[in-house]
C-alpha positions in Angstrom: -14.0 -22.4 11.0 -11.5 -20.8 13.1 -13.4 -19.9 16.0 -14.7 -23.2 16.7 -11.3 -24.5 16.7 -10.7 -22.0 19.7 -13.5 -23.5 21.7 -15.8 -26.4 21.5 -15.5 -28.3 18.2 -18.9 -28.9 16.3 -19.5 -32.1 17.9 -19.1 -31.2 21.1 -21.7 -28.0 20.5 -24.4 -30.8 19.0 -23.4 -33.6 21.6 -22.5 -36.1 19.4 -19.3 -38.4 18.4 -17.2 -37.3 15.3 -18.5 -40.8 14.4 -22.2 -40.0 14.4 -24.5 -40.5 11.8 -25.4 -37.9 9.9 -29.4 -38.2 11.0 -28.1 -38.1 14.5 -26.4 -34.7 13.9 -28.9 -33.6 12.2 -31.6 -34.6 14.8 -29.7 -33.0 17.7 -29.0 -30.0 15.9 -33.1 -29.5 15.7 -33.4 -30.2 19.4 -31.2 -27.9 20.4 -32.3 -25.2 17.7 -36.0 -25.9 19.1 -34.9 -25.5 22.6 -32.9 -22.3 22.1 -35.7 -20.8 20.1 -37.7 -21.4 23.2 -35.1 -19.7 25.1 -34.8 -16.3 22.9 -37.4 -14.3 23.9 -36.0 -14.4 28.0 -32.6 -15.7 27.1 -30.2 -12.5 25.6 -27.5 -15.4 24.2 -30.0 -17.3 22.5 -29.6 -15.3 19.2 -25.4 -16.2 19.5 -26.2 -19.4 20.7 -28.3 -20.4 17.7 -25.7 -18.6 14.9 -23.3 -20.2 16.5 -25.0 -23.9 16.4 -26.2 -23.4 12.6 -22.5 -22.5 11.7 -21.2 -25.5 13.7 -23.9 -27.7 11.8 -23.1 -25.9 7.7 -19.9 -27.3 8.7 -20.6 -30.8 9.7 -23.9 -31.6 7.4 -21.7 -31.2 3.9 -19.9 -34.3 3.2 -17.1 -32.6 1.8 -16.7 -29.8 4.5 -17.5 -32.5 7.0 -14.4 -34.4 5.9 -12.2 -31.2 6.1 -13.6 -30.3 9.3 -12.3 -33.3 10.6 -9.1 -33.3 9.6 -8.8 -29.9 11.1 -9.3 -30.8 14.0 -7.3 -34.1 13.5 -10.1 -36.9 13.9 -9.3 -39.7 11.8 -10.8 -42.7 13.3 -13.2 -44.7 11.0 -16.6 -45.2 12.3 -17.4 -47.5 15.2 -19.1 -50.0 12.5 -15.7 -50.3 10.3 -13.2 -50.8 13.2 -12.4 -54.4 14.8 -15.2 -55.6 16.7 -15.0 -54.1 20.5 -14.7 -56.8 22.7 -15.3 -57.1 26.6 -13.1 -56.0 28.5 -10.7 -58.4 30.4 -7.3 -56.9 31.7 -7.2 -55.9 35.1 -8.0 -52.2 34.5 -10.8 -53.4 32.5 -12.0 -55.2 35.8 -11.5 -52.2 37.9 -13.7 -49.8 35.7 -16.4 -52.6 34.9 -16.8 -52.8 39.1 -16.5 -49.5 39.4 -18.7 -48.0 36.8 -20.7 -51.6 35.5 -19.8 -50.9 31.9 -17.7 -53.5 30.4 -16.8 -53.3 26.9 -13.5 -52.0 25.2 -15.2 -48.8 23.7 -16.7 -45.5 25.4 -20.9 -46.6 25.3 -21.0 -43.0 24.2 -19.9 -44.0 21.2 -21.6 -46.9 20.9 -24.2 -44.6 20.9 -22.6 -41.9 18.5 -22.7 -39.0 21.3 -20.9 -36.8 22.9 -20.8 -36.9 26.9 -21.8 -33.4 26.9 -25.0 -34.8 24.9 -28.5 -32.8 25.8 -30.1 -35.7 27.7 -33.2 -35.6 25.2 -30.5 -36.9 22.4 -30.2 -40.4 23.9 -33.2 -41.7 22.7 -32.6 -40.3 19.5 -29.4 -41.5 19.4 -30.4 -45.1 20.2 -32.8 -45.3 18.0 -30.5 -43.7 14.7 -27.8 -46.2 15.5 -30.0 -48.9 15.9 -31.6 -48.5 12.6 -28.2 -48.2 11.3 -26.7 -51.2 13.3 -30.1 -53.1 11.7 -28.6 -52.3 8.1 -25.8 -54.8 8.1 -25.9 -58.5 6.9 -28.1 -60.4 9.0 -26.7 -62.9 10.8 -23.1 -61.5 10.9 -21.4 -61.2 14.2 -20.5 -57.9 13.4 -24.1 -56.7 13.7 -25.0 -58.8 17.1 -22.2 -57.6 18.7 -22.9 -54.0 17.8 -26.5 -54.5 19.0 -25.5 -56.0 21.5 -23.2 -53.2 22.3 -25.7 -50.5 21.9 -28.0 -52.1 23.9 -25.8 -52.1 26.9 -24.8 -48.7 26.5 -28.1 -47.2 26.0 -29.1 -49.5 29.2 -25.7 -48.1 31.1 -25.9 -44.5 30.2 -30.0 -44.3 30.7 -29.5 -42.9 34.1 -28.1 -39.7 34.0 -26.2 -40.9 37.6 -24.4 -43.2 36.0 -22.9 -41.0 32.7 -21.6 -38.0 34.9 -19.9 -41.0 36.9 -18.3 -42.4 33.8 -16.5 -39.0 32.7 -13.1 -39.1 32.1 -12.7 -42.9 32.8 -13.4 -44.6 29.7 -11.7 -41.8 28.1 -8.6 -43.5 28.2 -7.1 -41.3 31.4 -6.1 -44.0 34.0 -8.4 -44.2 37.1 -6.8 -43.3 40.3 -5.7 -45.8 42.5 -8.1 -46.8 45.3 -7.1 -44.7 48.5 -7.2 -46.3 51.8 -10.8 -45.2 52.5 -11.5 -47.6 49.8 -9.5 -50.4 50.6 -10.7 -50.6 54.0 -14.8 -50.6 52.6 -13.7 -53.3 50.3 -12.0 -55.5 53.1 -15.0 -54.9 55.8 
């Protein structure tokens, strides 16, 4: 367990949230096994790439070592589902990144989806489709599963283009935005 707390922690190996469901990890972890098997015969890293990935998944896909794993690396947040409901945001910062990157809502749409943004780009319809299924298992008619649909949706919708998620990193991750420079106040008065 040490040596992935020297570099990449497990979820950030598989792509995902340390929210995710479990299917998702799972599912990513056999993309990304696939792919690198694919790799192995031209690739002379595959073979430490995929140890490397199935020790990162042994310690994520036991519930027990999952929840020490976590704690290790000091990840305590409940799931997405458990929290308060996100809400849109509203504030002016909130304004600033919905112009500026179109997503409006008070939670990362990475999370929304249960990824990571370092997430192999064949993950996001796997993703969508996991937390869909798992948004779908709430009460119907609750609030707290429309608004979670309705929050997946968006993301999924948002982070579709890969244009738009390299231009969301490292604003919705809670860092504040810099201020617009005069380049862009002078666009935004012409």
């Amino acid at each position: 367990m040490a040596e992935l707390q020297q570099g990449p922690t497990a979820y950030e190996i598989f792509g995902v949230h340390p929210s995710a469901q479990p299917e998702l990890i799972s599912g990513c972890y056999w993309i990304m096994a696939i792919d690198l098997q694919k790799k192995r015969a031209t690739d002379l890293g595959a073979a430490a790439a995929i140890h490397r990935l199935t020790h990162a998944y042994e310690l994520v896909s036991d519930p027990v070592r999952h929840s020490g794993y976590d704690l290790s690396i000091g990840y305590t947040d409940p799931p997405l589902m458990s929290r308060a409901l996100p809400r849109r945001r509203s504030s002016l910062l909130g304004i600033f990144r919905r112009r500026r990157h179109g997503f409006g809502w008070s939670v990362d749409p990475h999370e929304a989806l249960g990824l990571h943004p370092s997430a192999p780009e064949a993950a996001y319809p796997l993703a969508y489709g996991t937390m869909r299924e798992t948004y779908l298992r709430l009460p119907p008619g609750t609030r707290r599963r429309e608004v979670l649909l309705n929050l997946l949706d968006e993301a999924y919708a948002f982070l579709e283009e890969p244009g738009r998620r390299s231009q969301l990193a490292g604003v919705d991750s809670g860092e504040e935005p810099e201020p617009p420079g005069p380049s862009t106040r002078r666009s935004a008065g012409q």
